[in-house]
C-alpha positions in Angstrom: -98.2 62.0 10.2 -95.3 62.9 12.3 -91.8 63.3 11.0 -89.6 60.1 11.6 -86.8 62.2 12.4 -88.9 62.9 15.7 -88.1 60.0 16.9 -84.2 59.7 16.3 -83.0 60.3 20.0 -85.0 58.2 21.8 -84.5 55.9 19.2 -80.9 55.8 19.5 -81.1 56.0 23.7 -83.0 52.5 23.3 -80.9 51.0 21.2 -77.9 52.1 23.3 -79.8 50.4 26.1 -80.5 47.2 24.6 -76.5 47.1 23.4 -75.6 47.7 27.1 -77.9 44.8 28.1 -77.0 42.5 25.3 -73.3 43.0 26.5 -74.2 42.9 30.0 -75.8 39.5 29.6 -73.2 38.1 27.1 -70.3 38.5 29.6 -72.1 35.6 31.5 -72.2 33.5 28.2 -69.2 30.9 27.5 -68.0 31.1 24.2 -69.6 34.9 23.5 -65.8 36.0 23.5 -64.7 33.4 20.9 -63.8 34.1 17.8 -65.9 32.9 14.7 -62.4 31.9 13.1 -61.3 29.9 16.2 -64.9 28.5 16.5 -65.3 27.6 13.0 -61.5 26.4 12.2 -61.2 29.2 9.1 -58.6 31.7 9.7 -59.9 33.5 6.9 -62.6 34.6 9.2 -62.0 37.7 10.8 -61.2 37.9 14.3 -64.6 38.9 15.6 -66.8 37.4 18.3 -71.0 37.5 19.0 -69.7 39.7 21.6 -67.5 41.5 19.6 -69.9 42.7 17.0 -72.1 44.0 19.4 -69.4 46.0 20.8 -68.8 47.4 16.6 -72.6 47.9 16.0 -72.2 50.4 19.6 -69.1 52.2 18.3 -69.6 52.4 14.6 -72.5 53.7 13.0 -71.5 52.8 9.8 -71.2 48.7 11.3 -74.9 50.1 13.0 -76.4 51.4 9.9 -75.5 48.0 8.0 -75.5 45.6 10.0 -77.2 46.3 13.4 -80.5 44.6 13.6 -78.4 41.0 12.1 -75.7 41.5 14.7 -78.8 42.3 17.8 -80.5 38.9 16.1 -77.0 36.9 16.9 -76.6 37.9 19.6 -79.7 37.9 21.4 -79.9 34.2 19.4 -76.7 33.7 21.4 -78.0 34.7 25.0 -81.2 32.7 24.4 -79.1 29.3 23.4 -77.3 29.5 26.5 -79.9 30.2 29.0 -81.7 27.8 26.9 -78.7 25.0 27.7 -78.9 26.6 31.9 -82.2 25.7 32.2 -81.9 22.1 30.4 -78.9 21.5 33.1 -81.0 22.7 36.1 -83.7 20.7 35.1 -81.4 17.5 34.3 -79.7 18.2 38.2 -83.2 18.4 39.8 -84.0 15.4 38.7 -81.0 14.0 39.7 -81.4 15.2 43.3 -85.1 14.0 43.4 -84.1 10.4 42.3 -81.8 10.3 45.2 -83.9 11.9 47.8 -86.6 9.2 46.6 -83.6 6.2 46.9 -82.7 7.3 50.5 -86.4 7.9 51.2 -87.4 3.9 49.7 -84.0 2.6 52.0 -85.3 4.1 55.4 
């Protein structure tokens, strides 16, 4: 059985990746920059964001260690929801456009 220490640096070079990605697509997310206190109306809540804590997990290994694979979840949770709500709008304007194409269509 190989040592699990093997595996560290490539380990960490991924992870590194999928933080870069995770931040990449969050930038395009509304609402990925606001803070959990602002969102939740409890200024007890630190001032952190889903984005946020992605960018903590990436700088502090400690934050990493602890809490990395909840704060990935979130936020991935986070990019999915959104491009969930994208597609649900697309869909909703398609259908608008084909109801009016078939309206001018039935008046010719």
């Amino acid at each position: 059985m190989a040592d699990p220490r093997v595996f560290d640096n490539p380990v960490a070079i991924a992870r590194g990746e999928a933080m870069a990605a995770i931040l990449n697509l969050m930038a395009d997310v509304p609402g990925a920059r606001e803070t959990f206190s602002e969102r939740h109306g409890n200024p007890n809540l630190l001032h952190h964001s889903a984005a946020s804590l992605v960018e903590s997990a990436r700088d502090d290994h400690q934050v990493r260690d602890t809490h990395g694979l909840s704060i990935m979840s979130q936020a991935l949770a986070h990019v999915l929801a959104h491009q969930d709500r994208h597609i649900a709008d697309q869909d909703r304007r398609i259908s608008e456009l084909e109801a009016t194409a078939t309206k001018d269509k039935t008046k010719r």
